[in-house]
N, C-alpha and C positions, 0 to 999 in steps of 0.2 A: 504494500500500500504506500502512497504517495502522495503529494501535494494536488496531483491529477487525481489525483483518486476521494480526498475530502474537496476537492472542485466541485467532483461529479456527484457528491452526495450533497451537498451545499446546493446546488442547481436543482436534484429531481426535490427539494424538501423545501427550498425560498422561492423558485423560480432559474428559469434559465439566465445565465448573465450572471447572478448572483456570488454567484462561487468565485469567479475572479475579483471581484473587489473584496469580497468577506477574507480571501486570503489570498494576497497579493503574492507575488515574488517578493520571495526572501523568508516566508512564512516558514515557523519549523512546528515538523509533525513530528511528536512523541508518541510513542506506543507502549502496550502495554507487552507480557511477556507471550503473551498470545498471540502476539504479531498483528495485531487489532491497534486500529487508529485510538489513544489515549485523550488527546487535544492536538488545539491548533494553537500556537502564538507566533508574535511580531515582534521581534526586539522585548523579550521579557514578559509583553502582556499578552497573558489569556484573552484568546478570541472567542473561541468556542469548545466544548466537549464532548465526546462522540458516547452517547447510552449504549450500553452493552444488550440492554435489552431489547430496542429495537435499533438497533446501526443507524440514529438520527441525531444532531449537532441537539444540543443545548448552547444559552447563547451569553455569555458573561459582556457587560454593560460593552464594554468595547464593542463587540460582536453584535451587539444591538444598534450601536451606533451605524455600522457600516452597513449593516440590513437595511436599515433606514437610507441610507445614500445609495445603494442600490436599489431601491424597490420604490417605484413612482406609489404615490397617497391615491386608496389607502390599502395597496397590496403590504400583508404580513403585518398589520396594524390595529390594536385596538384602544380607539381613541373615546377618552374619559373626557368627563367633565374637568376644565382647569382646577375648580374648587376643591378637587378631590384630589389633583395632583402630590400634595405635598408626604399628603399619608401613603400616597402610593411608592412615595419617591425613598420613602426609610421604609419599603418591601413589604407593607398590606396587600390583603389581596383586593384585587379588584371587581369589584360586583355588579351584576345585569345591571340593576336600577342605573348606575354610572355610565354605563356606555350610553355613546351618541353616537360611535360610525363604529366600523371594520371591515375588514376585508371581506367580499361574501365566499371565500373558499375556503372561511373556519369552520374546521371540525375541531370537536372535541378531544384535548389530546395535542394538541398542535402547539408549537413553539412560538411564541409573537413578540412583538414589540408592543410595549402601552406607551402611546404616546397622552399629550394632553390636546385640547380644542386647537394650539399653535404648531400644532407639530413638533415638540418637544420632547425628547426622551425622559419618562421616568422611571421606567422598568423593563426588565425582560423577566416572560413566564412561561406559563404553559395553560391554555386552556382547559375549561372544566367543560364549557358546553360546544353546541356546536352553532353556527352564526344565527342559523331560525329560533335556535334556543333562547339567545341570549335577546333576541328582538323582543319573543313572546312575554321572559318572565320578569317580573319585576322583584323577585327577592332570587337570592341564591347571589355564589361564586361564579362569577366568566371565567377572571384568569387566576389562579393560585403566582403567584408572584414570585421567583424565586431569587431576585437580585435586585432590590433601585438600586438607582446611583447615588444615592445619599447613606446607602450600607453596604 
């Protein structure tokens, strides 16, 4: 496995295109002893992490970032109320009632970005529902939160 190789996982799981910005040249892939992709970093910082459970990136705020500079608004995005931003930002989860936009290719299970109303990074997570879901219900978790940028 390879830099070509967390590209092309990067691509079928953000979008095509995706994979070269997420992990540029120079990027170094660590592995684990299974010969399994471990992570992706850039000079020191974690981009992202490969789940052994399903061979899909999880995304550490870096890697959130650059999701967001490759993915046109609002692919791989679930965008909160500003109001809500702050508690999102020290890694609350984020709840149906909050959303105002996202992607409509969420499923539940899915890796995102939370942005707020400006397009601003406050978290990366993982969804709980899926995008009909999260229209429909007005209580419950969207996304379980696993990183702001403010922790």
């Amino acid at each position: 496995m390879s830099l070509e190789t967390a590209r092309s996982i990067a691509d079928y799981q953000f979008g095509v295109g995706v994979g070269e910005i997420l992990f540029p040249d120079g990027s170094e892939v660590s592995y684990r002893r299974t010969g399994t992709i471990r992570d992706v970093s850039l000079d020191g910082v974690d981009i992202a992490y490969l789940r052994v459970k399903d061979g899909l990136f999880t995304l550490s705020i870096e890697g959130g970032r650059r999701v967001l500079k490759a993915s046109e608004y609002p692919l791989n995005r679930v965008v909160v109320l500003s109001e809500v931003g702050s508690f999102i930002k020290e890694g609350k989860t984020a709840f149906a009632k909050h959303v105002v936009d996202l992607d409509e290719q969420v499923r539940a299970g899915m890796e995102v970005v939370v942005v707020d109303e400006e397009d601003n990074l406050l978290a990366t997570g993982k969804t709980t529902l899926s995008y009909r879901e999260i229209n429909l219900f007005e209580k419950g978790a969207a996304v379980e939160v696993r990183t702001g940028v403010n922790r």
